[in-house]
C-alpha positions in Angstrom: -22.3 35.6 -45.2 -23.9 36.8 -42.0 -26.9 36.0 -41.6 -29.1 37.3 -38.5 -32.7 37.1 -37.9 -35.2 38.5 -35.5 -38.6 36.9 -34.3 -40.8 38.5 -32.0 -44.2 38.4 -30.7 -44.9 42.0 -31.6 -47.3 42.6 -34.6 -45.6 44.8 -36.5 -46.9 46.7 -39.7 -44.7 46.2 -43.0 -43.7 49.3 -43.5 -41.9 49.1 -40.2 -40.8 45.8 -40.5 -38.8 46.5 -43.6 -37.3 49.4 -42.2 -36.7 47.9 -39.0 -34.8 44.7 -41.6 -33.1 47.6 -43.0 -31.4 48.6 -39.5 -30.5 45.0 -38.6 -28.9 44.4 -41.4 -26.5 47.6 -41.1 -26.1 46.9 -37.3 -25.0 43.2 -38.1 -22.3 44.2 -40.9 -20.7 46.6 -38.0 -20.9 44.2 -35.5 -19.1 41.3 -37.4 -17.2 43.5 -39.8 -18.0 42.4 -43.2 -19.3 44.3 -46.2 -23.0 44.7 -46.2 -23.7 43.2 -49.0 -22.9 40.0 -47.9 -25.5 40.5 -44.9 -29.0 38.7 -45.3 -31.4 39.7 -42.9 -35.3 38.5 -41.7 -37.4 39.6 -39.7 -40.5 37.8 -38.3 -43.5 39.1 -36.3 -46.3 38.4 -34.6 -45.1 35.0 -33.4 -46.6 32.5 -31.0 -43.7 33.5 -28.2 -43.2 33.6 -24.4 -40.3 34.4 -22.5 -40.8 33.3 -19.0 -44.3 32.2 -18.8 -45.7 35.7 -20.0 -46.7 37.0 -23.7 -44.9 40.7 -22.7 -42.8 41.7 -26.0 -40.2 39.6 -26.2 -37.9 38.6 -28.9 -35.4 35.6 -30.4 -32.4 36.6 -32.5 -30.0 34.2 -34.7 -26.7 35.8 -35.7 -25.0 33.4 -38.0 -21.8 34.1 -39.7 -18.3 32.6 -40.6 -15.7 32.7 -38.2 -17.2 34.7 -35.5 -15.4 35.6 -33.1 -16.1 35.1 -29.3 -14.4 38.0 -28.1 -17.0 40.2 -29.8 -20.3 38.5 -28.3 -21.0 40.5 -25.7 -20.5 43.8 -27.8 -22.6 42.6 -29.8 -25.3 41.5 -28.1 -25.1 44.5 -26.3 -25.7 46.4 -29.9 -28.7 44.8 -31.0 -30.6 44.4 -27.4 -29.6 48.7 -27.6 -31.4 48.4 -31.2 -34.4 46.3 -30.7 -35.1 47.7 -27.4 -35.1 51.3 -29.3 -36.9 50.4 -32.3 -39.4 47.8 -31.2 -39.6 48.6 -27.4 -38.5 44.8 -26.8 -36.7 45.2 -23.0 -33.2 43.5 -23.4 -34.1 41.4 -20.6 -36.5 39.8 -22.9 -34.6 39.1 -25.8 -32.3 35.9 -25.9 -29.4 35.9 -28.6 -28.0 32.7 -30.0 -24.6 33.1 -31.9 -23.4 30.8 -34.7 -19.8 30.3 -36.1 -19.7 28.7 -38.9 -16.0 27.3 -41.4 -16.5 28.5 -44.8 -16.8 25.4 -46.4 -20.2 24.6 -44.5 -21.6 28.2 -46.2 -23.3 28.1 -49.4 -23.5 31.1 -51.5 -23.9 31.3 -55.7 -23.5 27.6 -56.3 -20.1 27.1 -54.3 -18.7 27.9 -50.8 -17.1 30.1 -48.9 
């Protein structure tokens, strides 16, 4: 059920992109503490961004998920400015996080709810 995304103005080859999707997804399943499979994660590139007036890398990440907990935000975003800083260069200062907890009644999955 979590769901996190990444867009970014880097142009990024698919090869990398998919492996960089690969990483998210494993660093989001830690991070909230639910099975893996359950994870869905996207990543978009090359995207029409600015942070601050300027077209440096920079990056947006979604992290969506039911019942998550406040306690853990700043660990987490901790973890994935450490990861996309790493993989994609993108300098945490540049990257803005937006966290969603959802009830499981208002996430659909295989015709029904959580």
């Amino acid at each position: 059920m979590p769901f996190v995304s990444v867009e970014t103005n880097l142009a990024i080859d698919t090869e990398k992109r998919k492996q960089f999707c690969k990483a998210l997804s494993s660093a989001a399943a830690q991070a909230v503490g639910k099975p893996e499979q359950y994870v869905m994660a996207l990543v978009r590139s090359d995207a029409a961004l600015t942070f601050g007036g300027s077209e440096e890398p920079a990056a947006f990440v979604e992290l969506k998920s039911i019942a998550l907990a406040e306690a853990a935000l700043k660990e987490i975003s901790r973890r994935f400015c450490t990861l996309i800083e790493q993989e994609l260069g993108v300098p945490s200062a540049r990257i803005y996080i937006e966290f969603t907890s959802a009830s499981g009644a208002w996430w659909g999955w295989n015709g029904s709810t959580f």
